[in-house]
C-alpha positions as CSV (number, residue, x, y, z in Angstrom):
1,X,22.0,-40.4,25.8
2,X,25.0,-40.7,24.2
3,X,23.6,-42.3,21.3
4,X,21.0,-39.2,20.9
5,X,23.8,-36.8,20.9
6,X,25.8,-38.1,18.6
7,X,22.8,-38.1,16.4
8,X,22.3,-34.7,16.9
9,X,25.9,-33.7,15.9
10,X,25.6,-35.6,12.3
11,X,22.4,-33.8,11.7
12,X,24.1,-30.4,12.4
13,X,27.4,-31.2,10.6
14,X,24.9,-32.0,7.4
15,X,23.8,-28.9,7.6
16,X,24.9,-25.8,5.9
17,X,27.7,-24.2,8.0
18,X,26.0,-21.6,10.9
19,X,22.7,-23.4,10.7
20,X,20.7,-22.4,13.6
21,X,18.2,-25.3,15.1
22,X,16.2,-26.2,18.3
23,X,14.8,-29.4,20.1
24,X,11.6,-29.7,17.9
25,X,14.4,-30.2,15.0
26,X,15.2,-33.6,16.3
27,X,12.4,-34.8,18.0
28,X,12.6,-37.8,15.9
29,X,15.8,-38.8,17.2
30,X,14.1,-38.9,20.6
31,X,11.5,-37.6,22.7
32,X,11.8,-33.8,24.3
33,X,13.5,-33.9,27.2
34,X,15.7,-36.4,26.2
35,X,16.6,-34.3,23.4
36,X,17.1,-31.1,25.7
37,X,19.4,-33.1,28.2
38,X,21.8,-34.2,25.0
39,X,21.7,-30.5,23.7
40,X,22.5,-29.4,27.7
41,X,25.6,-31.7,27.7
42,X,26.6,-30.5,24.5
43,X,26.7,-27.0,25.2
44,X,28.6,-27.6,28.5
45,X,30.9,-29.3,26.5
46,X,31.6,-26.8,23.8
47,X,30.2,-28.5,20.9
48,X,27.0,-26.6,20.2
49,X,26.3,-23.1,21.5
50,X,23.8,-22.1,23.2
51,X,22.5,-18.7,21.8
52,X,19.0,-17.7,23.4
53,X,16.5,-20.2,25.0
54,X,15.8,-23.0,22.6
55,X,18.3,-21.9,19.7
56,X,21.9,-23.6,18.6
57,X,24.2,-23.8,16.6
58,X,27.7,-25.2,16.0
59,X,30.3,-22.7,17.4
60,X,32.5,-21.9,14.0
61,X,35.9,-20.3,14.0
62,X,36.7,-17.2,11.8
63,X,39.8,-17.1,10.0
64,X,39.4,-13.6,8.9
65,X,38.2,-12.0,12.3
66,X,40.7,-14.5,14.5
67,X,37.4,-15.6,17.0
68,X,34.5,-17.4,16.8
69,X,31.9,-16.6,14.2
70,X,28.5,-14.5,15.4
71,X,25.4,-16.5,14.5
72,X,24.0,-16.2,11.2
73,X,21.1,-14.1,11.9
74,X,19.1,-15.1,9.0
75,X,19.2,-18.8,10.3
76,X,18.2,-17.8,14.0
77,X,15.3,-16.0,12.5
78,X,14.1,-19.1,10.9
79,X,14.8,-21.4,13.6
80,X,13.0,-19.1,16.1
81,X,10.0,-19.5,13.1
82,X,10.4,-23.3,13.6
83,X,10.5,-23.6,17.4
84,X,7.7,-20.8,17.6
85,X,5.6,-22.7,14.7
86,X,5.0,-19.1,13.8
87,X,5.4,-16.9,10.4
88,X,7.9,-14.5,9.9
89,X,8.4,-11.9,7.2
90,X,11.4,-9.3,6.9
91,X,10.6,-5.4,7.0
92,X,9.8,-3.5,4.1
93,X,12.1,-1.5,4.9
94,X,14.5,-4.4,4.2
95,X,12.8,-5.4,1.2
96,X,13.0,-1.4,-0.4
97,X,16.5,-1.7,-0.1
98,X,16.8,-5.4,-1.5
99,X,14.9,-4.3,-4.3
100,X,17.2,-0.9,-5.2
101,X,14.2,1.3,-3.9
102,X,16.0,3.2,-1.1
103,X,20.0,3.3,-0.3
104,X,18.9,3.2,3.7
105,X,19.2,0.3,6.3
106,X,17.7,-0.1,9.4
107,X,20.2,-0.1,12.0
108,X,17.7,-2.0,14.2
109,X,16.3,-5.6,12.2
110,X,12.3,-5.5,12.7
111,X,10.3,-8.9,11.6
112,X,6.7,-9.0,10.9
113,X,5.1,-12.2,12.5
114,X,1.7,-13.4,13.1
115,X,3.2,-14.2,16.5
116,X,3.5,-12.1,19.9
117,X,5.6,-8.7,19.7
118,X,8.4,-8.6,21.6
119,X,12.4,-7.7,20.9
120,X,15.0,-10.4,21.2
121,X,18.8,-10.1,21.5
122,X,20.8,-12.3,19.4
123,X,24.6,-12.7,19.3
124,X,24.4,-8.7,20.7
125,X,22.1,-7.5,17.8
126,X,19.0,-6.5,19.0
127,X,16.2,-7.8,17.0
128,X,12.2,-6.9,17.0
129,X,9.1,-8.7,15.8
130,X,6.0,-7.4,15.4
131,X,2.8,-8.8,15.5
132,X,1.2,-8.4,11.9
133,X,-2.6,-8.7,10.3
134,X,-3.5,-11.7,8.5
135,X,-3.9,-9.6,5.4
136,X,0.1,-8.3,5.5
137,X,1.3,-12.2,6.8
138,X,-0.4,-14.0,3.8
139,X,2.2,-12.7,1.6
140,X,4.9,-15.0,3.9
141,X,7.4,-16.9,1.8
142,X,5.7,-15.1,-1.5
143,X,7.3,-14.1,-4.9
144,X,5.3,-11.1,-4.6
145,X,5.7,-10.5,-0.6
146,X,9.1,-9.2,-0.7
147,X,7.3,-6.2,-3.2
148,X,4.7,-5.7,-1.0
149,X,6.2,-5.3,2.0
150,X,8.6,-2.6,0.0
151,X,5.8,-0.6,-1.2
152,X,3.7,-0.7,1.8
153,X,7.0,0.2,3.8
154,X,7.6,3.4,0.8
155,X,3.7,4.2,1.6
156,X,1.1,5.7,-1.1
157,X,3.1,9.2,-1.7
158,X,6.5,7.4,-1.8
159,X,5.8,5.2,-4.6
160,X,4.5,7.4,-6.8
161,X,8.3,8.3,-7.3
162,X,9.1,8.3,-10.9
163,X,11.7,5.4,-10.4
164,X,9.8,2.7,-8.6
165,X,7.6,1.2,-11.4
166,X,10.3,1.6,-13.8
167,X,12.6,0.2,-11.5
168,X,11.0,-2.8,-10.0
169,X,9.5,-3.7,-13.8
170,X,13.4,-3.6,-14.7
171,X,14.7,-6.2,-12.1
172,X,11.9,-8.5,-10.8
173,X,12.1,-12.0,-12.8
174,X,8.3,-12.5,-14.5
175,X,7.5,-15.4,-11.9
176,X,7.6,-12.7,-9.3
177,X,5.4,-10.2,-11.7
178,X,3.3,-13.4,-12.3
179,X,2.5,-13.8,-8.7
180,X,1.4,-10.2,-8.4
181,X,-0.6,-10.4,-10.8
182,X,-2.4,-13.4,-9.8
183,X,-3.0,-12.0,-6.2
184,X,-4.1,-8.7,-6.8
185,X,-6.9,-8.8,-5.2
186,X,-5.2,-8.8,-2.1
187,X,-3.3,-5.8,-2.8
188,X,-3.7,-2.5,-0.9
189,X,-6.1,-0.8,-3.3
190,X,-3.8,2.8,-3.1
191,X,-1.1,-0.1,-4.2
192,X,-2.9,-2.0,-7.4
193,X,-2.4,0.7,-9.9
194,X,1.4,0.4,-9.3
195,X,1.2,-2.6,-8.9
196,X,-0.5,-3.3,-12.4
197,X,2.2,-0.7,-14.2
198,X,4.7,-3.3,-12.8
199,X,3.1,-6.3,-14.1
200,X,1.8,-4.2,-17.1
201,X,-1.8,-4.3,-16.3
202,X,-1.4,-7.9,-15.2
203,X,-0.6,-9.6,-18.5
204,X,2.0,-11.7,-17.3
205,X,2.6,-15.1,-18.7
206,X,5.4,-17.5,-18.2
């Protein structure tokens, strides 16, 4: 057992600092419950923490805030996509403001996923997921799904705003433009004509 945890702690410590990561992250170390007994005796020892059911991470100490770091959200969302083997996708809401499309934030994070909706607390911040159709959860992990997810977030009225195509055709890179172009047909049709004034009609080339 021993052997196993130690494992596990050199897979961590290769890691980027606040990685967040679960059992099925090392079932090739050992089999499951092996794995969840080593990460049990690891937590009651202080060297991993133990943030919701089936998510870690190595506790790290803030120099700035005197206390022990809050988990990286970002990397509990992904681990949660791991453990879950489902997709996850940020807001639009998220994305609009990523993209220099709106100024606001949402003070609660919502997730698209092709998963069960529910909300989960992590490290005090409540955070919600939504179950999404196939047609919004193809765009997962996309050039062009960060966009999308804006625009469908701004709705049909709202991105008619003058700013928005001039805006977006500004600051995406062309391999972003390139992928919207080349997936149009899976575009909202109220979104394709902005869409095309963003990738100028589509005649995109790298």
């Amino acid at each position: 057992m021993a052997a196993i945890a130690d494992k596990i702690m050199k897979r961590t410590l290769e890691q980027k600092a606040g990685w967040v990561f679960t059992p099925k992250d090392f079932l090739d170390i050992g089999n499951r419950a092996a794995v969840d007994q080593a990460l049990s005796r690891l937590a009651k020892a202080g060297r991993v923490r133990r943030i919701i059911r089936g998510l870690y991470d190595v506790p790290r100490y803030s120099n700035f805030l005197k206390r022990t770091a809050t988990v990286d959200l970002y990397s509990a969302i992904d681990a949660i996509a791991r453990r879950d083997s489902a997709r996850i996708m940020r807001s639009g809401s998220v994305y609009a403001n990523l993209l220099g499309l709106t100024n606001s934030v949402p003070a609660q994070p919502v997730y698209y996923t092709d998963g069960h909706s529910r909300t989960v607390e992590i490290s005090r911040r409540k955070v919600q997921f939504r179950h999404a159709s196939p047609r919004i959860m193809r765009w997962t992990g996309t050039h062009g799904g960060p966009v999308i997810q804006a625009l469908r977030w701004l709705g049909p009225y709202a991105s008619k705003d003058p700013s928005v195509v001039p805006t977006l055709r500004r600051t995406l890179p062309d391999y972003v433009k390139l992928d919207l172009s080349q997936n149009i047909r899976y575009v909202p049709t109220w979104m394709r004509p902005i869409v095309n004034k963003v990738t100028g009609d589509g005649a995109v080339k790298l």
